[in-house]
C-alpha positions in Angstrom: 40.2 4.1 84.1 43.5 5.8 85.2 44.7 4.9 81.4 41.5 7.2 79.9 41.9 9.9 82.6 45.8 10.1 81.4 44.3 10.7 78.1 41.6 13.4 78.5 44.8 15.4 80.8 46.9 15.0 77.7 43.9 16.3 75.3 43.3 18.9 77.6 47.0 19.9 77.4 47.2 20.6 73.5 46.4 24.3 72.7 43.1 25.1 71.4 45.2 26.4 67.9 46.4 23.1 67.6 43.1 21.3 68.6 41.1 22.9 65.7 42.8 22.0 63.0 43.2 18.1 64.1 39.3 18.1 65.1 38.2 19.7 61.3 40.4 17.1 59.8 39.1 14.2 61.6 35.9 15.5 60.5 36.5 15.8 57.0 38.5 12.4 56.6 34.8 10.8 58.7 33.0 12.7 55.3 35.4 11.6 52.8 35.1 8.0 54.1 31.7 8.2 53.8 31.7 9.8 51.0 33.8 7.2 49.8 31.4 4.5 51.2 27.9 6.5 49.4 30.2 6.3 46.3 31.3 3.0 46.0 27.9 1.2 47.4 25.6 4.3 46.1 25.8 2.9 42.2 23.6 0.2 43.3 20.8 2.8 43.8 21.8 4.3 40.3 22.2 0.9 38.3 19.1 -1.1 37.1 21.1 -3.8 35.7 17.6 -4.5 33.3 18.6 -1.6 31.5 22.3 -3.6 31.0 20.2 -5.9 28.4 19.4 -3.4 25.3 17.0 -3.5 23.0 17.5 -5.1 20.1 15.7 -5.1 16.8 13.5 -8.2 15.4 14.4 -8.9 12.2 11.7 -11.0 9.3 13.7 -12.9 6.6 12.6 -15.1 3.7 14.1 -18.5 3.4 16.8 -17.2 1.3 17.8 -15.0 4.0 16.2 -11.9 2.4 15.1 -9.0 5.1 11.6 -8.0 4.2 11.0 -6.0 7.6 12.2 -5.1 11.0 10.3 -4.3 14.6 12.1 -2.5 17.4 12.6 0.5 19.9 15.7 1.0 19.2 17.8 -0.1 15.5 20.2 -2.2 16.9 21.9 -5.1 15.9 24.0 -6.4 18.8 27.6 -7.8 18.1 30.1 -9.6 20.4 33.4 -7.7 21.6 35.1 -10.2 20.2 33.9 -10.0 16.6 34.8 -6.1 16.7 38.1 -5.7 15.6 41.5 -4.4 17.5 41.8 -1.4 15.5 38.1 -0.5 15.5 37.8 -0.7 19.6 41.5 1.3 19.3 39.8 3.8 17.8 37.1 4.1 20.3 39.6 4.2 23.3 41.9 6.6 21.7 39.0 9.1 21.1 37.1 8.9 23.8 38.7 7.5 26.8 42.6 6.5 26.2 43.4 5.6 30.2 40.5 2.9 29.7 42.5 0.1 30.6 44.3 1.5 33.5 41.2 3.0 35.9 37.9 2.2 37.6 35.8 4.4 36.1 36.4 7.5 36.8 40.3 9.0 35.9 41.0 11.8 38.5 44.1 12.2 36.2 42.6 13.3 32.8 39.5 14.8 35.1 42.0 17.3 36.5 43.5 18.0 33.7 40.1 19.5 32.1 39.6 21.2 34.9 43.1 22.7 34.6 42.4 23.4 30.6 39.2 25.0 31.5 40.2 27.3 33.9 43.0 28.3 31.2 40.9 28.9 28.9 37.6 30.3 31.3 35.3 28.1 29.3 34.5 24.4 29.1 37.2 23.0 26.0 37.8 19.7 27.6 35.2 16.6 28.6 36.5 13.9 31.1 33.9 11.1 31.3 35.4 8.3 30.9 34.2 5.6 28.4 32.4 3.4 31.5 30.7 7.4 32.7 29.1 7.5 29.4 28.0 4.3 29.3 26.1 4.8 32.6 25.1 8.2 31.6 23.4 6.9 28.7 22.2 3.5 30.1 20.5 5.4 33.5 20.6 9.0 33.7 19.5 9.9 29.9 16.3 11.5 31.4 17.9 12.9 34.5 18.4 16.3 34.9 19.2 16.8 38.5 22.1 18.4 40.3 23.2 15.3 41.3 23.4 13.7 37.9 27.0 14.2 37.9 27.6 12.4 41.6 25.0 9.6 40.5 27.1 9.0 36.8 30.3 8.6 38.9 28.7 6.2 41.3 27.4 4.0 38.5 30.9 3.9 36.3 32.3 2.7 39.9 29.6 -0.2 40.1 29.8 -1.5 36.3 34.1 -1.7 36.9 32.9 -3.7 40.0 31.1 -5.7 38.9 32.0 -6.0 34.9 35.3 -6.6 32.9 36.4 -3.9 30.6 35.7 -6.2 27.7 32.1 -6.2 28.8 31.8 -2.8 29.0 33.4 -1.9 25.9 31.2 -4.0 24.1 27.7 -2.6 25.7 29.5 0.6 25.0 29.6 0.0 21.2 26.6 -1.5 21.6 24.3 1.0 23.4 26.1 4.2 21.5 23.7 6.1 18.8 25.1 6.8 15.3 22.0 9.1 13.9 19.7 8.5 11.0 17.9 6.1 13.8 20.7 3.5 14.3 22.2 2.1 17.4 25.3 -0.2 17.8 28.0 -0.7 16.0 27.1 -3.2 13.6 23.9 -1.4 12.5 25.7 1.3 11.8 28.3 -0.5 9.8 25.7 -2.2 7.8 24.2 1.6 7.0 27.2 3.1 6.0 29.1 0.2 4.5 27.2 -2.2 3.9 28.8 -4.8 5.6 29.0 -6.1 9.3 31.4 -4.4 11.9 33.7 -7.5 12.3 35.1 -6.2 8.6 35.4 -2.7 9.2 38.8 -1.1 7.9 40.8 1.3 10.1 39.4 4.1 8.7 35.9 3.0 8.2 36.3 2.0 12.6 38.1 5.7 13.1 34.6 7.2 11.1 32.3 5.5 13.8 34.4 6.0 16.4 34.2 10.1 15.7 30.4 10.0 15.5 30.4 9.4 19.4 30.6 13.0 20.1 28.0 14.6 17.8 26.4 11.1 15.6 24.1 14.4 13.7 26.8 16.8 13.6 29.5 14.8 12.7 27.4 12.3 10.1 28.9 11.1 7.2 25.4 11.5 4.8 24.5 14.8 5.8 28.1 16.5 6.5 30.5 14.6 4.8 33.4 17.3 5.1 33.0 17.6 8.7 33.0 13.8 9.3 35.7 13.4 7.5 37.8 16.0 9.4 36.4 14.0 12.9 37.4 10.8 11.2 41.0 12.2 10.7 41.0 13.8 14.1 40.4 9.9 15.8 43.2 9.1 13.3 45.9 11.4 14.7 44.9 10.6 18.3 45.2 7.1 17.7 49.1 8.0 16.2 49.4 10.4 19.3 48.2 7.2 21.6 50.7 4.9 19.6 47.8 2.6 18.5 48.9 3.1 15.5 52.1 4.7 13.1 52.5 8.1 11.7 52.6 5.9 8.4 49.5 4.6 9.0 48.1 7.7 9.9 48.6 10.1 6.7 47.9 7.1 4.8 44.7 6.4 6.1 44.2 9.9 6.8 44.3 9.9 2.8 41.3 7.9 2.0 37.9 8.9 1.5 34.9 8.2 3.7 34.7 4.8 1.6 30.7 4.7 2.0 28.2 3.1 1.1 25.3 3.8 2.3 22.1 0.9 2.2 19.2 2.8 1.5 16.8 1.7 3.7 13.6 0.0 1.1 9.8 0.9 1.3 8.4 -2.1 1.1 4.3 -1.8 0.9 3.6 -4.8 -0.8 4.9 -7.0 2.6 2.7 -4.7 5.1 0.2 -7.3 5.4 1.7 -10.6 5.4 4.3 -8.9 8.3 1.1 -8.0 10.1 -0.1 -11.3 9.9 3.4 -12.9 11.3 3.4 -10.5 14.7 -0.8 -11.7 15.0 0.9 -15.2 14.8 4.0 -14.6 16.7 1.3 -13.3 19.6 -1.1 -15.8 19.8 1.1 -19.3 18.5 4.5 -18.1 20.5 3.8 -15.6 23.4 6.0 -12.8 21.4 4.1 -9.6 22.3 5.0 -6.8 20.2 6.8 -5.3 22.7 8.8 -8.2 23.2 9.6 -8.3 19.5 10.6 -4.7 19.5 13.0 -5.6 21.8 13.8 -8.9 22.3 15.9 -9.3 19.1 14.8 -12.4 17.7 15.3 -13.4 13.8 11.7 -15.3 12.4 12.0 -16.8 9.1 8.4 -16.9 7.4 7.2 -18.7 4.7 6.4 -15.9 2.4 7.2 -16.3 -1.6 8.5 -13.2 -2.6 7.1 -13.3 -6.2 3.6 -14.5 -4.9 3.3 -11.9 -2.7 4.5 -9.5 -5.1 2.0 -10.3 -8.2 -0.5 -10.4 -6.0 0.2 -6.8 -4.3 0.4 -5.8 -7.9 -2.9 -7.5 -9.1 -4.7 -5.9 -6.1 -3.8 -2.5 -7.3 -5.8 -2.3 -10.5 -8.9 -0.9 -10.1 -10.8 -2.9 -12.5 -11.1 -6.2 -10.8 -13.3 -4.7 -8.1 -16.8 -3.5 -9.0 -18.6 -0.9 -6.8 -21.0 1.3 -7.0 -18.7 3.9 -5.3 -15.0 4.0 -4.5 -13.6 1.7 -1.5 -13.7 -1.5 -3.1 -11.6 -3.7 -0.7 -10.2 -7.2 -0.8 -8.0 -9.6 1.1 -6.3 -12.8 -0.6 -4.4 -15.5 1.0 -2.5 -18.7 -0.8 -1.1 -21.4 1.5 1.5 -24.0 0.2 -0.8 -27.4 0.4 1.8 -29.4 1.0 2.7 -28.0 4.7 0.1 -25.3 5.3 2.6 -22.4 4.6 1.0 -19.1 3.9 3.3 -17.8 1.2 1.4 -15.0 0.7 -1.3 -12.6 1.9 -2.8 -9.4 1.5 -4.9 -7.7 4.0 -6.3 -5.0 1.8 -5.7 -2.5 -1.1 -3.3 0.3 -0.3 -3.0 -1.9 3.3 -1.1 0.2 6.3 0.6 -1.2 9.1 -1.8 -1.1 12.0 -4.4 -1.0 9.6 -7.3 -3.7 9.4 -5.9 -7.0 7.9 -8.9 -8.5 5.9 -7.3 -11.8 6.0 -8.7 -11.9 9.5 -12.0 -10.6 9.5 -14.9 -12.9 9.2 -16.9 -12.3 6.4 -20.4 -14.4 5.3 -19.2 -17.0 2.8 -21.9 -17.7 0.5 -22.1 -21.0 -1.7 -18.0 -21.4 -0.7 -19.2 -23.0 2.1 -21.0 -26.1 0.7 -18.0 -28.2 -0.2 -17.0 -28.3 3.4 -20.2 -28.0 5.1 -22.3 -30.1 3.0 -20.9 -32.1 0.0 -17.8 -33.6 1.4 -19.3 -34.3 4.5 -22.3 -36.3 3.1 -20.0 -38.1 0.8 -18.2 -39.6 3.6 -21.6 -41.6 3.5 -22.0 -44.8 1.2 -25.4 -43.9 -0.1 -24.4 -40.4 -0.9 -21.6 -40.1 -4.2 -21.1 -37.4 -6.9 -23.6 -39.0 -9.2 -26.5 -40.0 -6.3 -29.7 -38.1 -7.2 -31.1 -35.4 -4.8 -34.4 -33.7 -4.8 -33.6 -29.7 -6.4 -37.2 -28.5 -5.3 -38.6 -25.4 -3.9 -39.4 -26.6 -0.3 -39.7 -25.0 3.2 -38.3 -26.3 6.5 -39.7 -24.8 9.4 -40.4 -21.7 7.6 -36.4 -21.9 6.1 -36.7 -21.8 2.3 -33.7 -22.3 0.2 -34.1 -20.9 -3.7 -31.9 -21.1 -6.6 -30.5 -18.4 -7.7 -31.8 -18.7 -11.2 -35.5 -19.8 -9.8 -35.0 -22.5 -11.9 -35.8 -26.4 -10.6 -35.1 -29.4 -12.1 -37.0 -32.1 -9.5 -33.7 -34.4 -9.0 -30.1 -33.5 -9.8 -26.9 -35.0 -8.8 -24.0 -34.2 -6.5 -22.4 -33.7 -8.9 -24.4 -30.9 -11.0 -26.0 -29.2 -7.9 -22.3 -28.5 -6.7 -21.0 -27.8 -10.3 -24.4 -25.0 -11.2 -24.7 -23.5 -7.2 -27.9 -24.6 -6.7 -29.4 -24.0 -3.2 -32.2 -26.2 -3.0 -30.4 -29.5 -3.4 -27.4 -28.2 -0.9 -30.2 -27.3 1.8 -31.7 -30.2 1.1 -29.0 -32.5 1.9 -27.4 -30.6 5.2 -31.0 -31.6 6.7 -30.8 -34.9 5.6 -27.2 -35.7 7.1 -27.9 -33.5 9.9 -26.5 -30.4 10.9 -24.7 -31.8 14.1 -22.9 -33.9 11.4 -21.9 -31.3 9.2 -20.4 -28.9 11.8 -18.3 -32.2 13.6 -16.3 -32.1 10.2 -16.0 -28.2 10.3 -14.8 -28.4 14.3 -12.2 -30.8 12.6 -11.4 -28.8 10.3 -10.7 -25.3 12.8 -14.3 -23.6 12.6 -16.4 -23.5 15.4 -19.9 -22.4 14.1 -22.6 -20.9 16.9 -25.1 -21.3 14.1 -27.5 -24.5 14.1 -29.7 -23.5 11.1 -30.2 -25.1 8.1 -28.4 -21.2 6.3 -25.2 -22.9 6.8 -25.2 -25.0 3.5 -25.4 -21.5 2.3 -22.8 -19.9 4.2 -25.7 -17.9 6.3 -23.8 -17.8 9.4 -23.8 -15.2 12.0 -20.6 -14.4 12.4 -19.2 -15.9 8.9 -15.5 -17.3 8.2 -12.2 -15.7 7.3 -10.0 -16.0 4.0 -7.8 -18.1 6.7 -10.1 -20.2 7.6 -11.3 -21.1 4.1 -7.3 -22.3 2.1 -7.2 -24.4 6.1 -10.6 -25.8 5.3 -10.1 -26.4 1.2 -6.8 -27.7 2.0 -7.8 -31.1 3.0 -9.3 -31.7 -1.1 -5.8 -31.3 -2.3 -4.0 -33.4 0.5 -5.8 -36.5 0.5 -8.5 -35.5 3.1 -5.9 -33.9 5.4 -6.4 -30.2 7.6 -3.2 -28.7 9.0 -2.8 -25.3 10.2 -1.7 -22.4 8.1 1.0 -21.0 9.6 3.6 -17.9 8.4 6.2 -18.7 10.6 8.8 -21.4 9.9 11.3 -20.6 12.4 12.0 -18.8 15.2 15.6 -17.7 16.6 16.8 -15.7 19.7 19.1 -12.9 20.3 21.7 -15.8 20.9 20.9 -17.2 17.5 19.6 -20.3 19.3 16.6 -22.1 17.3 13.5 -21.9 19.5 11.0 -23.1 17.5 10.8 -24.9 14.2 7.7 -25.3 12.6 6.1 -28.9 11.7 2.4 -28.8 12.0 0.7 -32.5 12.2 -1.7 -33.1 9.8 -5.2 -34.4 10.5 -7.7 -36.3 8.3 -11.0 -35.0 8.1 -12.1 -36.8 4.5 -11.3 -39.9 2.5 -8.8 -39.6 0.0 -11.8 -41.0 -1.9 -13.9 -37.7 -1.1 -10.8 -35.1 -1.3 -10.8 -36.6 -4.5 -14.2 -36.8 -5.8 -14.4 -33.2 -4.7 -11.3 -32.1 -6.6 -12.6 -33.7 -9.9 -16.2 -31.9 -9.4 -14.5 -28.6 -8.6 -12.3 -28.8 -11.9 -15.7 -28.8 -13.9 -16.8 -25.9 -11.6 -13.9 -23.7 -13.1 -13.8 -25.0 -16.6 -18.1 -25.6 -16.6 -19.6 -24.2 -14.0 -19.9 -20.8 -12.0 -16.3 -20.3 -11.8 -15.5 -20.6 -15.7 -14.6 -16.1 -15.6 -10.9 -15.3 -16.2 -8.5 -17.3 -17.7 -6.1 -19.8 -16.2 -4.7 -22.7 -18.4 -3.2 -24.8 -15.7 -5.1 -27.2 -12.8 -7.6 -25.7 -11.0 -10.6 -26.5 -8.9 -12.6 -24.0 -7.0 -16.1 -22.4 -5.7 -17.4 -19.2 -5.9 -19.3 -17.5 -3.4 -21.5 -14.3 -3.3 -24.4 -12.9 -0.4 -26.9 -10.5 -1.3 -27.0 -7.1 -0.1 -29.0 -6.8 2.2 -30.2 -3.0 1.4 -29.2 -3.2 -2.5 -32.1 -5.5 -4.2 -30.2 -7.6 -6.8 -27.1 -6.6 -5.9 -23.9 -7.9 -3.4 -22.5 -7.6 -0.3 -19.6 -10.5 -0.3 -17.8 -12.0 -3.2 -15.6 -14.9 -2.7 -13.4 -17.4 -4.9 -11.8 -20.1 -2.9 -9.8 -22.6 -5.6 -7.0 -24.7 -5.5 -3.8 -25.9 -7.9 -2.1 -29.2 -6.9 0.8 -26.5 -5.2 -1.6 -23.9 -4.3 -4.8 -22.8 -1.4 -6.4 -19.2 -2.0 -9.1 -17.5 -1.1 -9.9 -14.1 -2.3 -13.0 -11.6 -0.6 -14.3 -8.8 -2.5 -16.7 -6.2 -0.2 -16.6 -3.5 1.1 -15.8 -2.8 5.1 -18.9 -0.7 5.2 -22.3 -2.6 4.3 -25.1 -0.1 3.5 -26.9 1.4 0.9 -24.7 3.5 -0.4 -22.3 0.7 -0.5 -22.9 -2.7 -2.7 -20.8 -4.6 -5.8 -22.4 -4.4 -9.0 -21.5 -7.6 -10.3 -20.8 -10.7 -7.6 -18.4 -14.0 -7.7 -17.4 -13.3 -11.2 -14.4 -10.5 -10.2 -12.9 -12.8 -7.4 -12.8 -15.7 -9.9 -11.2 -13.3 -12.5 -8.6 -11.7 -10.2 -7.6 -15.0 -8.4 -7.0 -16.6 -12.1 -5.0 -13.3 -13.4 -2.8 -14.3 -9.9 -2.1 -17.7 -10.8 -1.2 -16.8 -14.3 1.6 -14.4 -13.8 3.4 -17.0 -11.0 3.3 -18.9 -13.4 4.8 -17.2 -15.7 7.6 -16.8 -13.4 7.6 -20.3 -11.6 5.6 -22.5 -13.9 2.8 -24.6 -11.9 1.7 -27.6 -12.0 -0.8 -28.8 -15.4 -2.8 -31.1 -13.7 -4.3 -32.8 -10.4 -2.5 -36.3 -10.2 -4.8 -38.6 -8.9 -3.7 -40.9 -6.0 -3.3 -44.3 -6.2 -5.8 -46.0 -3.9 -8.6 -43.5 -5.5 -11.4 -44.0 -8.1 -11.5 -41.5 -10.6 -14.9 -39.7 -11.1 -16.1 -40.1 -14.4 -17.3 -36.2 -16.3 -20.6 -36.0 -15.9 -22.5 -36.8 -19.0 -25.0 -34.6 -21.0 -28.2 -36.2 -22.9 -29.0 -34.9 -25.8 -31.7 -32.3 -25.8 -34.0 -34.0 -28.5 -33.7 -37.3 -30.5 -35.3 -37.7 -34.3 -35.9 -41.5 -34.7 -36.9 -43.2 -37.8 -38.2 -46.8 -38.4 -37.7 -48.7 -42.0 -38.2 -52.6 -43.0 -35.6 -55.4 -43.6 -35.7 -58.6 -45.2 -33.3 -61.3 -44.6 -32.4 -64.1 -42.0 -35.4 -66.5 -40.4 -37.7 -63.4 -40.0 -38.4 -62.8 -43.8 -39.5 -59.0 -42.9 -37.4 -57.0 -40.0 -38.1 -53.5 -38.2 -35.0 -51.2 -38.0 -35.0 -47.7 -36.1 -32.5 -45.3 -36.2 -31.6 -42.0 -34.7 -28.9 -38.9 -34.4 -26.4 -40.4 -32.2 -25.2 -37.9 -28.9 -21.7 -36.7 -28.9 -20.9 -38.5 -25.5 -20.6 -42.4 -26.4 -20.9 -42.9 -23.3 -24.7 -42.1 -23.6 -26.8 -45.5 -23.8 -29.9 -45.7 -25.4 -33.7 -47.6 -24.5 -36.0 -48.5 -26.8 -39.9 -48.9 -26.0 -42.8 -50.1 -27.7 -45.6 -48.1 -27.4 -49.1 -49.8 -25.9 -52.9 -49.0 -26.2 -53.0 -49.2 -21.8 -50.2 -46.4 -21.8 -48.1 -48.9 -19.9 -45.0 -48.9 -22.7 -42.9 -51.6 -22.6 -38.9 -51.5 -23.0 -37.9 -53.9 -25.5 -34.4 -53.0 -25.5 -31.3 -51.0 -24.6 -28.3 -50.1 -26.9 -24.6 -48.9 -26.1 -22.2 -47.2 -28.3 -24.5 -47.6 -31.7 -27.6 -45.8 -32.9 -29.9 -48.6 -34.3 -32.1 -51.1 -33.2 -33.6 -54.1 -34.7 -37.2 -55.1 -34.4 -36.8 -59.2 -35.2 -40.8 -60.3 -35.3 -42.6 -57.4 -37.4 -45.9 -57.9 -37.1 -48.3 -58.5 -40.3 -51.0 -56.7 -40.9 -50.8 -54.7 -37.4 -49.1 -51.6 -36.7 -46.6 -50.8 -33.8 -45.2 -47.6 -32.6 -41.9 -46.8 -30.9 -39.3 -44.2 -29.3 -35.9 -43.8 -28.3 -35.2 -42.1 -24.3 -31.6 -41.4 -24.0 -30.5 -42.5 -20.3 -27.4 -41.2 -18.7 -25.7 -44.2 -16.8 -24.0 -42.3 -14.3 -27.1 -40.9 -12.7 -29.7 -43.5 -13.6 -31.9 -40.8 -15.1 -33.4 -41.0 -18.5 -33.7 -37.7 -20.9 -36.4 -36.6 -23.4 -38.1 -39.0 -25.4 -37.6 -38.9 -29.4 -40.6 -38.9 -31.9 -42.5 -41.7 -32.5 -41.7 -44.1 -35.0 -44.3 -46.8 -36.7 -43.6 -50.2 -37.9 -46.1 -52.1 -40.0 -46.6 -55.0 -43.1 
């Protein structure tokens, strides 16, 4: 107590001109400490260490590495500090911030010196943020345009050199800094104006970049060449006046030209749509948002064949493979690799936009595509049901459904085989009744489509909400892989900003047929294309396929959907023809015949370029399915007498032989109670003999060809009469 009144007697006993002055500077050493303090902790506030992690861009590469497409916010291609070479960071520090090294984040020193230099010269001629200022200028305060944006950059430089090394902030520095012409980062920019990746950058390719930090428009290289090289020279000499480098080194670097060369950046149209498909797939299969991919920086190897996708971008442009009544024909096309489900190339519509709608995704009615997986293969995963079993081709109704050929044309029993080869829509509805619709859709759940439809219209491809080029190469796949689905996929692998592998692609495979049925299917679908509805276009190689077509629904006669789906032993594609818009003004004038042509015209320039495969090699533990057989349309027999042997007088009758020897041959007598009896059956000849010939009695015969395969006989010959 005594001690603190001692005190206040002293403070009492200093003049009042002497108290002032010790009072104000205890006051403004309390400010400057908290000042201090609001500094030093303040960058906290400032610093939203999110922003530390920049955006980098997403890069799409063939497997041989080639860059078809990029996806970001910003260009940039981050690159470790320790891949940038001394001399290139020398230049930076040397231009921009020299004292680096030696202070925290702001230098007082080279801060009063501007200040100094711009009172001399009563203008602003000298900046003094420091390297780690514009880094947090740029990084947090680009859109600030406060007062206080000044105070706030200084407290932020002080938190990154608090919390960061200098090598880390150099290399966010290089990293973060924009070089015009849309490019961040160093190594962006050194692939734009060299071609090459920082980590090789000369001295005077790094002093170039390094000048572009003050004005990356002003000072750029493609548009103002004189000036940047004048800036370039400028970081040259201050690196000399640093003692980064010699006054040797200088002039002589200071004597080469800008050295560039400049990679013009590609338009690239033809890859729109299959890049399109990759981000649907990076989405759904991978979580990668686009936004994610615009900044995450990853590097997704896809599947695409460059020389597929180009022929068939090419293919797609000329107008006379799609037939419209007006203008606006579109398409879509997709081919999968069959031996791992890779798409390796797609096109989502003629003249196709990013953002604009990818056909390969849109669900379209399939028409009589869908009867190989909905109704043929299915029911010959059943014993009594095989490509040369007869089925009923007659006009009936089911529940008021009635299925009609397209030709109105009815042959009362056909086989598999020829109602799947000729289209016909009887036989197909027909037999989806008769396995059972429930059936038929368990194989399509297998094989990725989930129908709502329960109506007998899906042997047709009458479906309510139809099927995508996608979903038809997945579905056709299984006949050229032994009965096996996988799922198409454009993604092989996936890597992160680190370069770690995050996913690698290796679908499972799944059997939905028997190799016996993929196979019986691919044999029918060869005579399709060479025989059947698919025989438009040429294509000399393997193929087995369907066409498909719906009628328009305001156009009488005419079409709304037009569809080849086919396969090589290397190859799954699917090609749509139609228009987006379905109304009267709106139809195709001629139906499956264009998809058929164009696919074909595809397949025939690859191959010119990568020749395919000449025909479907049959597996092993598989029957082959014999062609189907033709009987002849009419038979001329004739009957004449032999002698010999222990029947003095013998009948012969003869007739034109078919072309097929496979064609065998009855013979019946003809009887008065138009009950004819068979008296005999002949393979691989054209005669018959008659051993008892009756005397004085007459006898009449006839020849049926009869087809083997399908148990069926054809139309009877002429009569013939034997008689003594």
């Amino acid at each position: 107590m005594e001690k603190k009144n001692s005190i206040k007697k002293q403070w009492k006993a200093i003049p009042n001109r002497i108290k002032w002055p010790i009072l104000i500077a205890g006051f403004i050493l309390i400010l400057a400490l908290i000042g201090y303090g609001v500094i030093v902790y303040g960058g906290s506030l400032v610093v939203d260490e999110q922003d530390l992690l920049l955006d980098a861009t997403t890069t799409f590469e063939t497997q041989d590495g080639e860059v078809i497409a990029s996806l970001y916010h910003e260009n940039r291609d981050p690159i470790a500090i320790e891949d940038v070479p001394e001399h290139v960071k020398n230049a930076f520090i040397a231009i921009e911030d020299r004292r680096f090294y030696e202070h925290a984040g702001v230098d007082f020193k080279s801060a009063f010196r501007a200040v100094y230099k711009d009172i001399l010269a009563m203008e602003k001629v000298e900046g003094a943020s420091t390297i780690t200022q514009q880094l947090a200028k740029n990084l947090f305060l680009h859109n600030d345009k406060t007062w206080m944006r000044k105070t706030k950059e200084v407290m932020a430089a002080i938190y990154l050199e608090r919390h960061f090394s200098k090598k880390k902030l150099l290399e966010l520095y290089v990293n973060q800094m924009y070089f015009g012409r849309g490019v961040y980062g160093i190594e962006t920019a050194s692939q734009l104006f060299f071609s090459k990746s920082a980590s090789e950058l000369t001295l005077s390719e790094g002093a170039l970049l390094a000048g572009l930090a003050k004005a990356p428009n002003g000072y750029s290289p493609i548009n103002h060449p004189e000036k940047a090289l004048t800036r370039r020279n400028v970081v040259l000499r201050a690196m000399d006046d640093a003692g980064i480098i010699s006054t040797k080194q200088r002039v002589a670097e200071q004597g080469k030209t800008l050295g560039l060369h400049v990679k013009d950046k590609k338009s690239t149209p033809s890859v729109d749509s299959y890049v399109d498909l990759v981000m649907k797939e990076a989405a759904k299969e991978h979580q990668l948002s686009i936004d994610e991919l615009k900044r995450g920086g990853y590097r997704i190897v896809v599947n695409m064949d460059e020389t597929a996708q180009r022929i068939a971008y090419e293919q797609f442009e000329k107008e006379d493979y799609f037939p419209g009544n007006t203008k606006g024909v579109q398409g879509a096309f997709v081919m999968m690799d069959q031996q791992n489900g890779a798409i390796v190339a797609a096109i989502g519509g003629r003249d196709y936009e990013p953002g604009e709608l990818n056909r390969v995704t849109v669900k379209r009615q399939p028409g009589s595509t869908m009867k190989p997986i909905a109704v043929y293969a299915p029911a010959m995963m059943r014993e009594k049901y095989q490509p040369y079993s007869l089925i009923p081709d007659q006009k009936v109704a089911y529940d008021g459904y009635t299925a009609t050929n397209y030709d109105g044309q009815y042959d009362g029993a056909v086989s598999l085989y020829q109602a799947l080869v000729e289209s016909k829509n009887a036989p197909a509805v027909w037999l989806l009744e008769n396995i059972g619709i429930s059936d038929a859709k368990g194989y399509l759940e297998k094989m990725g489509i989930s129908l709502p439809d329960d109506g007998l219209a899906i042997a047709l491809g009458g479906l309510k909400q139809g099927l995508t080029p996608l979903d038809m190469v997945q579905s056709y796949r299984t006949f050229t892989h032994n009965g096996q689905v996988t799922d198409a996929h454009t993604i092989d692998r996936i890597y992160n900003q680190d370069n770690d592998l995050i996913f690698q692609a290796d679908p499972p495979s799944e059997e939905v047929f028997s190799p016996q049925v993929a196979w019986s299917m691919t044999e029918i679908l060869q005579t399709a294309v060479n025989n059947g509805t698919a025989q438009a276009g040429e294509y000399q190689k393997a193929l087995a396929g369907k066409t498909g077509s719906t009628q328009h629904p305001y156009a009488e006669e005419y079409y709304k959907d037009a569809w080849f789906v086919g396969y090589t032993p290397q190859y799954v594609s699917a090609l749509w023809m139609g228009y987006d818009k379905s109304d009267e003004n709106h139809y195709l004038t001629v139906g499956s015949e264009y998809p058929t042509k164009l696919t074909k015209a595809i397949l025939t320039e690859l191959d010119k370029r990568s020749s395919l495969q000449g025909t479907f090699k049959k597996p092993e533990n598989v029957k082959a399915v014999p062609e189907p057989i033709t009987l002849p349309e009419s038979i001329k027999a004739e009957a004449t007498h032999i002698f010999g042997g222990f029947s003095i007088v013998k009948g012969k009758i003869t007739w034109n032989r078919a072309q097929d020897d496979r064609v065998v041959y009855h013979i019946y007598q003809e009887n008065d109670d138009g009950l004819d009896k068979r008296i005999g059956t002949v393979e691989d000849a054209n005669e018959f003999i008659v051993d008892d010939v009756p005397f004085f009695s007459s006898y009449h015969y006839y020849v049926v060809p009869y087809n083997p395969l399908t148990k069926m006989e054809g139309k009877r010959s002429n009569s013939v009469e034997l008689s003594l």
